[in-house]
Jmol script that loads the backbone (N, CA, C; Angstrom):
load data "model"
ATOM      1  N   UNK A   1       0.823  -1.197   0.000  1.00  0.00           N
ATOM      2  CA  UNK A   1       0.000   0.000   0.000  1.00  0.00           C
ATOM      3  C   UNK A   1       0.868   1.262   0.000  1.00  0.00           C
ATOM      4  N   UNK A   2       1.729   1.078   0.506  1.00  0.00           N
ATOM      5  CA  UNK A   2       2.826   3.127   0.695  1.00  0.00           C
ATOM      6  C   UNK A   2       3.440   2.732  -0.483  1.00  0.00           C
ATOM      7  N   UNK A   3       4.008   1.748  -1.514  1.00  0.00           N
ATOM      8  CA  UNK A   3       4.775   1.661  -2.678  1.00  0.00           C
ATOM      9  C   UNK A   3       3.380   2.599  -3.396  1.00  0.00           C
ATOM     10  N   UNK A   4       2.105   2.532  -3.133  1.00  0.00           N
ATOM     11  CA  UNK A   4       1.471   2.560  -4.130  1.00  0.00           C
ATOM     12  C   UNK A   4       1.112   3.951  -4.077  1.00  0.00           C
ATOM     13  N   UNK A   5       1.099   4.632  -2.986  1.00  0.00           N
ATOM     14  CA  UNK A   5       0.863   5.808  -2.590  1.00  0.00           C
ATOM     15  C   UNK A   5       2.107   6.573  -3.100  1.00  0.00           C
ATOM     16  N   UNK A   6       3.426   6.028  -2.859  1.00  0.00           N
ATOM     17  CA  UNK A   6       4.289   6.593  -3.221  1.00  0.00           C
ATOM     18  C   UNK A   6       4.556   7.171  -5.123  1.00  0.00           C
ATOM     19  N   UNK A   7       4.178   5.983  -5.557  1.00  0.00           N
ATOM     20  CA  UNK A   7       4.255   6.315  -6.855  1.00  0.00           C
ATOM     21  C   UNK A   7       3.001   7.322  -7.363  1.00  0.00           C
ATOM     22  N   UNK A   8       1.899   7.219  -6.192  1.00  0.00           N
ATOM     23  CA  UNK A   8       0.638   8.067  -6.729  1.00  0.00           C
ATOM     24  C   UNK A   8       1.341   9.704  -6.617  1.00  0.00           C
ATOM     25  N   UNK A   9       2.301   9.568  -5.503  1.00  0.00           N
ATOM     26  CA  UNK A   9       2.506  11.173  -5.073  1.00  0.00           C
ATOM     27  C   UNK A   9       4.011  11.487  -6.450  1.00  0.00           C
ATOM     28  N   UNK A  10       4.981  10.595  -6.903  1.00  0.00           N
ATOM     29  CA  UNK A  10       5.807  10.934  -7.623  1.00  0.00           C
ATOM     30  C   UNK A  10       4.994  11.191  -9.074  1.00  0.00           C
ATOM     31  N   UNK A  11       4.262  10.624  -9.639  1.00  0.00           N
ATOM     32  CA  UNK A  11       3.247  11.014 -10.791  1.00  0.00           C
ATOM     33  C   UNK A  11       2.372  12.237 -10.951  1.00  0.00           C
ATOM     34  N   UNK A  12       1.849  12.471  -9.792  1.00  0.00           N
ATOM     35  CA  UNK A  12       1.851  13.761  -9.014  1.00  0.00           C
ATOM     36  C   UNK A  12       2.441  14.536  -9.203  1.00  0.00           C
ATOM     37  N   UNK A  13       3.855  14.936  -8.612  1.00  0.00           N
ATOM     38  CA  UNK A  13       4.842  15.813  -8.523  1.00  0.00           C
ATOM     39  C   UNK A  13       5.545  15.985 -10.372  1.00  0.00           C
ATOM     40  N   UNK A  14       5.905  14.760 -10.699  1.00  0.00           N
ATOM     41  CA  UNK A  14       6.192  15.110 -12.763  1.00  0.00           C
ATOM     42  C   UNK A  14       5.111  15.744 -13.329  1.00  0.00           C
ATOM     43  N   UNK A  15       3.564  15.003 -13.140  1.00  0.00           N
ATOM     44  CA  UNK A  15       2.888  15.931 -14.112  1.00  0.00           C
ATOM     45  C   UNK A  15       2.730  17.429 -13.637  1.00  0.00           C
ATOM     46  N   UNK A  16       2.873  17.595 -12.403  1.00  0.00           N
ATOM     47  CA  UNK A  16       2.858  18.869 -11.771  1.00  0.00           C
ATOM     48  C   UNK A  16       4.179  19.730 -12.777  1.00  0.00           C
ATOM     49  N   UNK A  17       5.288  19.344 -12.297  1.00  0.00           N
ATOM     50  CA  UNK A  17       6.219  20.002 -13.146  1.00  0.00           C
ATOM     51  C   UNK A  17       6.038  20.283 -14.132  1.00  0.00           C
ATOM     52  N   UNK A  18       5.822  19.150 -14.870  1.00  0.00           N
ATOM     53  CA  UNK A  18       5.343  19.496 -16.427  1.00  0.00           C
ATOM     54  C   UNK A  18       4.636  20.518 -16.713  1.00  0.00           C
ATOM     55  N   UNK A  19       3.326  20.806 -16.110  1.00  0.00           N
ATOM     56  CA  UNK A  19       2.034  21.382 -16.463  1.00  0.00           C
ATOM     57  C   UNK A  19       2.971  22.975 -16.153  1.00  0.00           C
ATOM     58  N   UNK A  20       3.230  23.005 -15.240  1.00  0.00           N
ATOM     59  CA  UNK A  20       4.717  24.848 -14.765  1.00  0.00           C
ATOM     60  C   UNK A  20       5.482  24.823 -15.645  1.00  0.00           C
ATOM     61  N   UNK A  21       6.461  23.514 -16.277  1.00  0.00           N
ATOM     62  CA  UNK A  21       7.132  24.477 -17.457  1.00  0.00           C
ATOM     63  C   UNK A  21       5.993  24.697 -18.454  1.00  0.00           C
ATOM     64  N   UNK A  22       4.784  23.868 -19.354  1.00  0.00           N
ATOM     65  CA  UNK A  22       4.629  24.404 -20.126  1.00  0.00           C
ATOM     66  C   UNK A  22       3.368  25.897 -19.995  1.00  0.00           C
ATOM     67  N   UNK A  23       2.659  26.363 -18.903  1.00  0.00           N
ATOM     68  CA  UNK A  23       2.462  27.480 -18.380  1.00  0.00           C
ATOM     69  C   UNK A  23       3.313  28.135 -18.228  1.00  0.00           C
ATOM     70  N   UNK A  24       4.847  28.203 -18.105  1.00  0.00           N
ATOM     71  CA  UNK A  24       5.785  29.315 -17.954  1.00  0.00           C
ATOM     72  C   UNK A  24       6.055  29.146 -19.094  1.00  0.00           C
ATOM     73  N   UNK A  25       5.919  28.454 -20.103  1.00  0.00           N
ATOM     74  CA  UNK A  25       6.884  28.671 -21.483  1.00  0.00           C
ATOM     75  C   UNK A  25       5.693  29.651 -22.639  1.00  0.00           C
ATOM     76  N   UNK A  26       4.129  29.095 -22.074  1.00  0.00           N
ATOM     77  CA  UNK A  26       3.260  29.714 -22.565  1.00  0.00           C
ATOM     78  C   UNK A  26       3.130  31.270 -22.473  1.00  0.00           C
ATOM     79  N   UNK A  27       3.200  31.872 -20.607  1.00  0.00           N
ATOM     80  CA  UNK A  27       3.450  33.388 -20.477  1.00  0.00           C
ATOM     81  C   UNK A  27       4.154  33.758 -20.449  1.00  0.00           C
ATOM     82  N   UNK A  28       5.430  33.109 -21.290  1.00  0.00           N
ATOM     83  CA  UNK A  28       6.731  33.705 -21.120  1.00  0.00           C
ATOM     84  C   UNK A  28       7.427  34.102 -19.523  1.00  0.00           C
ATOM     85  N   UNK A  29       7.059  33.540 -18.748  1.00  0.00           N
ATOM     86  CA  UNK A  29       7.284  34.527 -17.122  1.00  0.00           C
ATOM     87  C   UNK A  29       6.536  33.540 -16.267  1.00  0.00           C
ATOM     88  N   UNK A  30       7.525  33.566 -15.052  1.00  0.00           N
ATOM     89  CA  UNK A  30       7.509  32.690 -14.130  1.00  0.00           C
ATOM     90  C   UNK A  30       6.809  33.118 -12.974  1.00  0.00           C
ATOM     91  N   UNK A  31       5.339  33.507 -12.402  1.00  0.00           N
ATOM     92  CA  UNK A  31       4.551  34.259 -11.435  1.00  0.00           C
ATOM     93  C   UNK A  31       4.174  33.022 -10.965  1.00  0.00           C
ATOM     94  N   UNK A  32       4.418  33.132  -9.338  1.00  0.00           N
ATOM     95  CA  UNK A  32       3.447  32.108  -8.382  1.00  0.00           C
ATOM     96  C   UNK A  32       2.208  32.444  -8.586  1.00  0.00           C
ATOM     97  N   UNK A  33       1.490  33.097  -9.043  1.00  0.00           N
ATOM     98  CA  UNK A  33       0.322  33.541  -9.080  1.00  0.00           C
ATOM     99  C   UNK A  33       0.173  33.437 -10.894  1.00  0.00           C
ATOM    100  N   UNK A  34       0.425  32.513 -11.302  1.00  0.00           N
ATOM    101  CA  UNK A  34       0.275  32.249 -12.690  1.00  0.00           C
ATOM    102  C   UNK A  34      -0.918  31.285 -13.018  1.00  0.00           C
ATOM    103  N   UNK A  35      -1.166  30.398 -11.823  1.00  0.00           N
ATOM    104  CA  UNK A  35      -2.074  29.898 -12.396  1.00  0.00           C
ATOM    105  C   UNK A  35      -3.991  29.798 -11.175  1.00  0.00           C
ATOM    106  N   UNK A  36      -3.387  31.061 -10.881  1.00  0.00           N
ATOM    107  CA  UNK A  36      -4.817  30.835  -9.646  1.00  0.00           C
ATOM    108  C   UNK A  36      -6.192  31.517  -9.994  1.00  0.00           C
ATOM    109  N   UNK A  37      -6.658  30.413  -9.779  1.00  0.00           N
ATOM    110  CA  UNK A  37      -8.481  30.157 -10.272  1.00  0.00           C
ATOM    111  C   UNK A  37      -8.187  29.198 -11.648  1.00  0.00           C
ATOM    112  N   UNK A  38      -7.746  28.395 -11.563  1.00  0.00           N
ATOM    113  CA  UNK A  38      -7.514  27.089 -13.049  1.00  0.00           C
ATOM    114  C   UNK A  38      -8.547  26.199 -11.767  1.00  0.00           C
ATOM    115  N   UNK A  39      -8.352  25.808 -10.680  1.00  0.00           N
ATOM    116  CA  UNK A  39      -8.921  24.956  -9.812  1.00  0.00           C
ATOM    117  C   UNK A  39     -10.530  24.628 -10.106  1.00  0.00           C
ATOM    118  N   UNK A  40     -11.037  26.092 -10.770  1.00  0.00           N
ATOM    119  CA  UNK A  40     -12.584  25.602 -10.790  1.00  0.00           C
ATOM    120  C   UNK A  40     -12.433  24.997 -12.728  1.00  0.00           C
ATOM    121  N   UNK A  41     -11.719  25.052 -12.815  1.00  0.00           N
ATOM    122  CA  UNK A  41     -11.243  24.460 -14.347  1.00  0.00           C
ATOM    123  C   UNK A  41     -11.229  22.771 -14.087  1.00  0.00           C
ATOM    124  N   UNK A  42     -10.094  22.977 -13.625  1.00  0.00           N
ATOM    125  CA  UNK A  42      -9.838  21.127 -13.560  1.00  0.00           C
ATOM    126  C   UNK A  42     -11.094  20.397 -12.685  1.00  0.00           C
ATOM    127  N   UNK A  43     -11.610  21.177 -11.372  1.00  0.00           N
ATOM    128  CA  UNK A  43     -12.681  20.514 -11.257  1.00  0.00           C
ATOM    129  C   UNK A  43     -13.777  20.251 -12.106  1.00  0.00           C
ATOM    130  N   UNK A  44     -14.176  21.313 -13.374  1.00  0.00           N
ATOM    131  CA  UNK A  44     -15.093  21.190 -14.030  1.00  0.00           C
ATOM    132  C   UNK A  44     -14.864  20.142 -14.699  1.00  0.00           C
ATOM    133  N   UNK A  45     -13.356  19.948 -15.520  1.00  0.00           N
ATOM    134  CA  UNK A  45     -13.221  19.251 -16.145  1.00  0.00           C
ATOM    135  C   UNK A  45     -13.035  17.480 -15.325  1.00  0.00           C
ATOM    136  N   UNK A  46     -13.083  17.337 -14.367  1.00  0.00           N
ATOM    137  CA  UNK A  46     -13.382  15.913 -13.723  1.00  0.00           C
ATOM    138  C   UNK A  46     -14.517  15.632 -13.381  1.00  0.00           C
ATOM    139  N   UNK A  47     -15.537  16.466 -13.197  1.00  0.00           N
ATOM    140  CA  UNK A  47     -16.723  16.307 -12.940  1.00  0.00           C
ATOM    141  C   UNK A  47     -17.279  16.125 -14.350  1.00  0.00           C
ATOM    142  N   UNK A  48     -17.136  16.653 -15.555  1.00  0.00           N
ATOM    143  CA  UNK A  48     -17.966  16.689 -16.479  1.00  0.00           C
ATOM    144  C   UNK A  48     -17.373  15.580 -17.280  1.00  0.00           C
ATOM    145  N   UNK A  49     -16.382  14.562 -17.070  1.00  0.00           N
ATOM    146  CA  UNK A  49     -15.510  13.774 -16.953  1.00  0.00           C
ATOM    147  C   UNK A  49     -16.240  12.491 -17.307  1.00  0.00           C
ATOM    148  N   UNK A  50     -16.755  12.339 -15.977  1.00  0.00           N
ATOM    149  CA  UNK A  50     -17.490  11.293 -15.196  1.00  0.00           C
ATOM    150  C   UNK A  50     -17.191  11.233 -13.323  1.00  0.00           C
ATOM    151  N   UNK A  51     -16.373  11.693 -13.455  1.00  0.00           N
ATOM    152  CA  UNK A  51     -16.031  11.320 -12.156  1.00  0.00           C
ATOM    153  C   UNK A  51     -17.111  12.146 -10.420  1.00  0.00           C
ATOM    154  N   UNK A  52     -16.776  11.665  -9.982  1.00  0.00           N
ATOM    155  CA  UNK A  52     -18.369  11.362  -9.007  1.00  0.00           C
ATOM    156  C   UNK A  52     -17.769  12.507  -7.877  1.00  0.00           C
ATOM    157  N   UNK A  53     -18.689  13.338  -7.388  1.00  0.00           N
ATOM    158  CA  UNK A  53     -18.174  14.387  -6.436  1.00  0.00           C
ATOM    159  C   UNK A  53     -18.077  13.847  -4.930  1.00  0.00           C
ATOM    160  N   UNK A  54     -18.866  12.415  -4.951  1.00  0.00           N
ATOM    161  CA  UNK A  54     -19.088  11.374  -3.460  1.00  0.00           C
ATOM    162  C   UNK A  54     -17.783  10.805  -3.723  1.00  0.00           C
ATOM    163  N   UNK A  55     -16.990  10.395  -4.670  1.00  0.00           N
ATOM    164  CA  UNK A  55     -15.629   9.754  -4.373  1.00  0.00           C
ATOM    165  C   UNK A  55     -15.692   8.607  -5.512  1.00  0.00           C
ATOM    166  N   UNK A  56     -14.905   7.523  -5.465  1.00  0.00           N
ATOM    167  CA  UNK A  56     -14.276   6.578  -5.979  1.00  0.00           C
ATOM    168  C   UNK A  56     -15.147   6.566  -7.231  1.00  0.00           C
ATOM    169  N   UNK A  57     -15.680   7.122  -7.808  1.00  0.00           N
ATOM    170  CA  UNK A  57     -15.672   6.878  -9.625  1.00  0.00           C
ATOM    171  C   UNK A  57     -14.833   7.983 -10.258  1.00  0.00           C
ATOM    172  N   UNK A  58     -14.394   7.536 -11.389  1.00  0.00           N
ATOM    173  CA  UNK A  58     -13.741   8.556 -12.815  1.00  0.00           C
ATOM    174  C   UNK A  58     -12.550   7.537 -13.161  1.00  0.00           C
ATOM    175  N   UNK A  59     -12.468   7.924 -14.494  1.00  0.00           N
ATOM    176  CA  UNK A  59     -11.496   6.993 -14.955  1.00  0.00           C
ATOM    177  C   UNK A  59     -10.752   8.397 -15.241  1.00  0.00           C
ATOM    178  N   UNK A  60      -9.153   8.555 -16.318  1.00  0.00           N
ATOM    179  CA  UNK A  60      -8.358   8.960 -17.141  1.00  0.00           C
ATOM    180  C   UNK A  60      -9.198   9.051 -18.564  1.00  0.00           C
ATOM    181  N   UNK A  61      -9.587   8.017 -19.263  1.00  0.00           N
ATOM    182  CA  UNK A  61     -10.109   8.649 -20.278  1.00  0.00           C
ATOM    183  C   UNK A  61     -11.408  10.134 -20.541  1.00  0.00           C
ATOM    184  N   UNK A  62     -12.670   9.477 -18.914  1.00  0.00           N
ATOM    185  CA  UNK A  62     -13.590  11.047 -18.817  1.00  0.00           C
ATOM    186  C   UNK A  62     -12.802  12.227 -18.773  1.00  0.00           C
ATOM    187  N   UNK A  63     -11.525  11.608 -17.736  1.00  0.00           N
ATOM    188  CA  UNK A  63     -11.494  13.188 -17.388  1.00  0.00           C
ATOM    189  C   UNK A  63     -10.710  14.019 -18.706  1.00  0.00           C
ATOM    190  N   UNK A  64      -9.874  12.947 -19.497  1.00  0.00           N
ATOM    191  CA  UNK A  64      -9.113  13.974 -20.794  1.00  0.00           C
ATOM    192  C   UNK A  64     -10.147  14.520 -21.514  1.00  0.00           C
ATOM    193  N   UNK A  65     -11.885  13.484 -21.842  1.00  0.00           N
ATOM    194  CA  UNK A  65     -12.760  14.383 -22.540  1.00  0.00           C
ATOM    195  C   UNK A  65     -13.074  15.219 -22.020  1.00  0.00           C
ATOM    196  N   UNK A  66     -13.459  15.363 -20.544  1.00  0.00           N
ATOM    197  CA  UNK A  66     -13.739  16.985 -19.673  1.00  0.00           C
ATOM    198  C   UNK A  66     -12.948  17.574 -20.174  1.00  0.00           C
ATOM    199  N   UNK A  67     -11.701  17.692 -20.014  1.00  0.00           N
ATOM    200  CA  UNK A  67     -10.671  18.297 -19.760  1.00  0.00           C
ATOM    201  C   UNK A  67     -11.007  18.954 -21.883  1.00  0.00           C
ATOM    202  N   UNK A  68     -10.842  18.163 -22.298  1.00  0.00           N
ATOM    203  CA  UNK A  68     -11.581  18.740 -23.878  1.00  0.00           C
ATOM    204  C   UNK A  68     -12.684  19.850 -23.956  1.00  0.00           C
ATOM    205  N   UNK A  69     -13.457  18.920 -23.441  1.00  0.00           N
ATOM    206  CA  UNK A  69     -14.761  20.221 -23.261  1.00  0.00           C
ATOM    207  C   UNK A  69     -14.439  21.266 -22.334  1.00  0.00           C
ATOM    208  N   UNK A  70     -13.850  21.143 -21.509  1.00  0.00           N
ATOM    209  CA  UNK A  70     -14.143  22.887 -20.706  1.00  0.00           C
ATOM    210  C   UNK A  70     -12.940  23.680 -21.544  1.00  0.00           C
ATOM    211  N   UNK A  71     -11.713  23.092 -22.116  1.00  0.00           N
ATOM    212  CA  UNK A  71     -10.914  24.024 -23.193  1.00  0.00           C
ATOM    213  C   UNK A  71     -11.520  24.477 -24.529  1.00  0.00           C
ATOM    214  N   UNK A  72     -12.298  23.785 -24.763  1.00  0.00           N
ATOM    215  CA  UNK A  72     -13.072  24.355 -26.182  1.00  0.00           C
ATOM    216  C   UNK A  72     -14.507  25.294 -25.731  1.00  0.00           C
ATOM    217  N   UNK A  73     -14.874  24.972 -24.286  1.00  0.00           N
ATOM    218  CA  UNK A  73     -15.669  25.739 -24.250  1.00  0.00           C
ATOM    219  C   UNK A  73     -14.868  27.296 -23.916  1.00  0.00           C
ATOM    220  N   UNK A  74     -13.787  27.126 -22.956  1.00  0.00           N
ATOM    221  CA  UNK A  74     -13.050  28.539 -22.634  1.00  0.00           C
ATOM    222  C   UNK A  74     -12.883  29.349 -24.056  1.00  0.00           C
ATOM    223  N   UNK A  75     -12.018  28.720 -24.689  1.00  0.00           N
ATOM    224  CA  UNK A  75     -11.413  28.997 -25.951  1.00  0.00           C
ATOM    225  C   UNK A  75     -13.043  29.785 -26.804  1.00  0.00           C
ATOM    226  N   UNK A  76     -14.115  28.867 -27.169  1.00  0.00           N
ATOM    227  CA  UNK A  76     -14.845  29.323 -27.445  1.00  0.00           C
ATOM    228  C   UNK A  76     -15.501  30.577 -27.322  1.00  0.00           C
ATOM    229  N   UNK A  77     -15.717  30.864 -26.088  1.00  0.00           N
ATOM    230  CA  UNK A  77     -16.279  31.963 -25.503  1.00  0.00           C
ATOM    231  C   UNK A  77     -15.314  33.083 -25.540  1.00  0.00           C
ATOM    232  N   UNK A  78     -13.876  32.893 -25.397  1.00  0.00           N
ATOM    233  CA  UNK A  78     -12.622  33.836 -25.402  1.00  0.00           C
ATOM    234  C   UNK A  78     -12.866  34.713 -27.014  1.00  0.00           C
ATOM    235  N   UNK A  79     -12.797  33.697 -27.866  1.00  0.00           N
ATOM    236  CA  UNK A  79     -12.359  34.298 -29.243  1.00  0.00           C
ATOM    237  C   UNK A  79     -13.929  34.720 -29.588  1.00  0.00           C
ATOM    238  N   UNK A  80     -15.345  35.080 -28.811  1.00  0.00           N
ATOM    239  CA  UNK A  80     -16.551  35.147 -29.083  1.00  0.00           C
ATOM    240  C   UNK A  80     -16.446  36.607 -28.252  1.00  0.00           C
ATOM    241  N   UNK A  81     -15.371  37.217 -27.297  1.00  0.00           N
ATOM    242  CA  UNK A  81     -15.172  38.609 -26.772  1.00  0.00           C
ATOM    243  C   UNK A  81     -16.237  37.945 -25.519  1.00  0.00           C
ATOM    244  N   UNK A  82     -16.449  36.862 -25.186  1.00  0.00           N
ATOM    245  CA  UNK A  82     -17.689  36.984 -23.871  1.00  0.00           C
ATOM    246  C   UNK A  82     -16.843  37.034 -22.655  1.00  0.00           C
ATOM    247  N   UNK A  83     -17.754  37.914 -21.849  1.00  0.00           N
ATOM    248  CA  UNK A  83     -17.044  38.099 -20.332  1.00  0.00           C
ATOM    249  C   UNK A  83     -16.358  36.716 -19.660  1.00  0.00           C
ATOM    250  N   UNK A  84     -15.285  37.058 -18.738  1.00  0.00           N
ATOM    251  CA  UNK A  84     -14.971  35.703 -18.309  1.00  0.00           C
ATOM    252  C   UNK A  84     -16.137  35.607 -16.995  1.00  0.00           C
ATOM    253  N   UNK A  85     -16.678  36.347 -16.823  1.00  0.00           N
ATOM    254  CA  UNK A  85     -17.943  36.153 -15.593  1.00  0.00           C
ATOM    255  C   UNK A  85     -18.634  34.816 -16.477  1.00  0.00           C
ATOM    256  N   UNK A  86     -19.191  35.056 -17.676  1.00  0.00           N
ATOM    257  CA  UNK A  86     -20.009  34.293 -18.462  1.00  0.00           C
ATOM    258  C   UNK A  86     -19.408  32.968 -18.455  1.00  0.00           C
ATOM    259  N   UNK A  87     -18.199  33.242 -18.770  1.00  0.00           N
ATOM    260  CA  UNK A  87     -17.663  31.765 -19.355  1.00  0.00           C
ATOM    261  C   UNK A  87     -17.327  31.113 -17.337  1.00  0.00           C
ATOM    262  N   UNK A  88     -17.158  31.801 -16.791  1.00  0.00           N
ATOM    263  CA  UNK A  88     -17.388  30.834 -15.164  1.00  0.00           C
ATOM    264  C   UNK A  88     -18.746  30.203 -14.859  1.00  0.00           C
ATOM    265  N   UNK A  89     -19.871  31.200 -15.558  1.00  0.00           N
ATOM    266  CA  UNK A  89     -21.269  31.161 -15.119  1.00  0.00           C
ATOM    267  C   UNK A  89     -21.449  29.659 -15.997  1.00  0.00           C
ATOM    268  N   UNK A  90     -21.077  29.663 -17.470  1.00  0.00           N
ATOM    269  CA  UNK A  90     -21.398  28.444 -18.071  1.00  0.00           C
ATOM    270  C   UNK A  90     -20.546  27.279 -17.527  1.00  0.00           C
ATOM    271  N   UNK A  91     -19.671  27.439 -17.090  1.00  0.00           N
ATOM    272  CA  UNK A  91     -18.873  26.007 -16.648  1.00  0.00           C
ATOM    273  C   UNK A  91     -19.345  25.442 -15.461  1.00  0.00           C
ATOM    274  N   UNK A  92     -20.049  26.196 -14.422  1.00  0.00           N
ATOM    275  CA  UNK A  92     -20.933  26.220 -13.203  1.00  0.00           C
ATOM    276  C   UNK A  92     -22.120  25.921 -13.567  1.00  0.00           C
ATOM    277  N   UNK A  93     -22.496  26.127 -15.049  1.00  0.00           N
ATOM    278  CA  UNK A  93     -24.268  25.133 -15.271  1.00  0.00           C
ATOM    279  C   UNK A  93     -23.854  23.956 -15.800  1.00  0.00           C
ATOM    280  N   UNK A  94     -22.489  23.545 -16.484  1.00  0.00           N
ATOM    281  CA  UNK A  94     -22.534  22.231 -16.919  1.00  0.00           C
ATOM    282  C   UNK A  94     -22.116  21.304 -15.479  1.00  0.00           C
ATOM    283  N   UNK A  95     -21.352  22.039 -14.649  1.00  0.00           N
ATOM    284  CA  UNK A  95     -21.479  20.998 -13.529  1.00  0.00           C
ATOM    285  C   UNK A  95     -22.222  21.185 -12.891  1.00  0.00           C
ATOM    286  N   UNK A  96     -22.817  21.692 -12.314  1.00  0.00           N
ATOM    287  CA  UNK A  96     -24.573  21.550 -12.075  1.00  0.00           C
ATOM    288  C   UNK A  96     -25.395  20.367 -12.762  1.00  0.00           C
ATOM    289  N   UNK A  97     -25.615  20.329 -13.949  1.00  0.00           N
ATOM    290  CA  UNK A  97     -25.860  19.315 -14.950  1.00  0.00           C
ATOM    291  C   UNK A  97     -25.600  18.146 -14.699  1.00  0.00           C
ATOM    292  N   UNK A  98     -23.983  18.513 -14.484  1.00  0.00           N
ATOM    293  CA  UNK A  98     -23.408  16.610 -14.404  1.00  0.00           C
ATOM    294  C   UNK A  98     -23.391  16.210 -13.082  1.00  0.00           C
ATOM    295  N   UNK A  99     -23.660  16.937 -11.784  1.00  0.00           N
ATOM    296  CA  UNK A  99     -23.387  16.773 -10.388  1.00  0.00           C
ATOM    297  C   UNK A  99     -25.205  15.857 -10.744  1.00  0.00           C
ATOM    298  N   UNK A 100     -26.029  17.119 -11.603  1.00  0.00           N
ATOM    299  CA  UNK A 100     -27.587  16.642 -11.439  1.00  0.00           C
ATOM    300  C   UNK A 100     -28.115  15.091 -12.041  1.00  0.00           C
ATOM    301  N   UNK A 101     -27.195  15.147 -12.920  1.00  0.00           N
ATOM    302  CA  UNK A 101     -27.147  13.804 -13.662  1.00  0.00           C
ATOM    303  C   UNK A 101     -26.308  12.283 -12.858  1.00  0.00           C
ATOM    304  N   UNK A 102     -25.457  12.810 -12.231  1.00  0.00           N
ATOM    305  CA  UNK A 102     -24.872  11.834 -11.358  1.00  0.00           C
ATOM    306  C   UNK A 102     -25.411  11.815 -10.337  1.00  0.00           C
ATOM    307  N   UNK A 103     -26.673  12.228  -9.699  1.00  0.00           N
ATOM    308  CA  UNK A 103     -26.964  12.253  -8.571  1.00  0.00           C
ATOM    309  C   UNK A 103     -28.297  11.264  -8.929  1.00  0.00           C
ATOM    310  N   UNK A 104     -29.071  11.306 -10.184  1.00  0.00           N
ATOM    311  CA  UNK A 104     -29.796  10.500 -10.416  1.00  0.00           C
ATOM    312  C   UNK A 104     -29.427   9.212 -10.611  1.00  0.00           C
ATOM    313  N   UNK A 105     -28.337   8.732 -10.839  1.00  0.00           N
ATOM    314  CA  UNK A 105     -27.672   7.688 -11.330  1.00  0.00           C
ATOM    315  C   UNK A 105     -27.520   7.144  -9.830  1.00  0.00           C
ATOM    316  N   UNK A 106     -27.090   7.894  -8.888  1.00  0.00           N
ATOM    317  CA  UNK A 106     -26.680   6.924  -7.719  1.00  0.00           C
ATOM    318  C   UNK A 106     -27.741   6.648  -7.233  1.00  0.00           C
ATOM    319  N   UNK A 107     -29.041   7.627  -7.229  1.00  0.00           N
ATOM    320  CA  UNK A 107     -30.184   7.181  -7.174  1.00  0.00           C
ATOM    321  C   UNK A 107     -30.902   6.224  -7.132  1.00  0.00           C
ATOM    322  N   UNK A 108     -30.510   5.876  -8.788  1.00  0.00           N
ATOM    323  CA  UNK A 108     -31.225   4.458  -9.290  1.00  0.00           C
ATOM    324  C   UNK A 108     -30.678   3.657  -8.820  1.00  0.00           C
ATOM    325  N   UNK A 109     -29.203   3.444  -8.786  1.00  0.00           N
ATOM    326  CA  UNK A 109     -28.214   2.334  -8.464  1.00  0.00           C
ATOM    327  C   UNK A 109     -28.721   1.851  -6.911  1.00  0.00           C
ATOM    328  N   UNK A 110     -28.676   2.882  -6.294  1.00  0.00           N
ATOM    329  CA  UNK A 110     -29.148   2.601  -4.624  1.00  0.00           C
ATOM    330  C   UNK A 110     -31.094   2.162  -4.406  1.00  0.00           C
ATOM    331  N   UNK A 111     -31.644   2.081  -5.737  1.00  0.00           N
ATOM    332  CA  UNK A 111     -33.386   1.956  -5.722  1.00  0.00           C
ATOM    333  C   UNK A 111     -33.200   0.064  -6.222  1.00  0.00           C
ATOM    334  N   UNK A 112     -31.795  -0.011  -7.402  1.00  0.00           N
ATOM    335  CA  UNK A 112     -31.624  -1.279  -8.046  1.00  0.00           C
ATOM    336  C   UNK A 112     -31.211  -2.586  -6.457  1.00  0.00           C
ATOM    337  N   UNK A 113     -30.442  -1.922  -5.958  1.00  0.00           N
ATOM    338  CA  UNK A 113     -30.217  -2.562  -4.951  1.00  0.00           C
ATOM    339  C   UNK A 113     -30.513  -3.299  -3.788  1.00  0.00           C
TER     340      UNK A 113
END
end "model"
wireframe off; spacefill off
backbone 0.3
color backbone group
């Protein structure tokens, strides 16, 4: 079990690195404050994923399609001149959506049972 934890936290720490150089290579410039408020990002994008806000569901493949959809939706709305208020407000109704949609699902699962 700690081999397994261990490698969870070193996979961790590389893609972490990774994701800082290519954000510093993107703004040209190295700010601790380069990437704050992405958090309601990546959550959107694991929730809209599949992955379950109660715990132990989501695979790697939902979350790269989240992770698709909330960049094409940003991107979208960016090159459309819409407020970034808007584009928070829409990423906050699709997880709404998918929290609402996964909540029916455990629903049933717990009615099947």
């Amino acid at each position: 079990m700690r081999r397994i934890e261990t490698i969870a936290y070193v996979i961790a720490g590389f893609t972490s690195a990774v994701t800082a150089l290519v954000l510093t290579g993107r703004l040209a410039s190295a700010l601790p404050t380069a990437a704050e408020g992405l958090e309601f990002s990546a959550i959107s994008a694991i929730v809209i994923g599949g992955g379950s806000l109660s715990g132990g569901k989501g695979n790697m493949l939902g979350t790269f399609i989240g992770v698709l959809i909330i960049g094409v939706l940003n991107n979208g709305l960016n090159l459309l001149n819409i407020s970034p208020f808007w584009s928070q407000f829409a990423q906050g109704l699709i997880i709404f959506i998918a929290v609402l949609i996964d909540a029916v699902n455990q629903k049933r699962l717990r009615i099947k049972a």
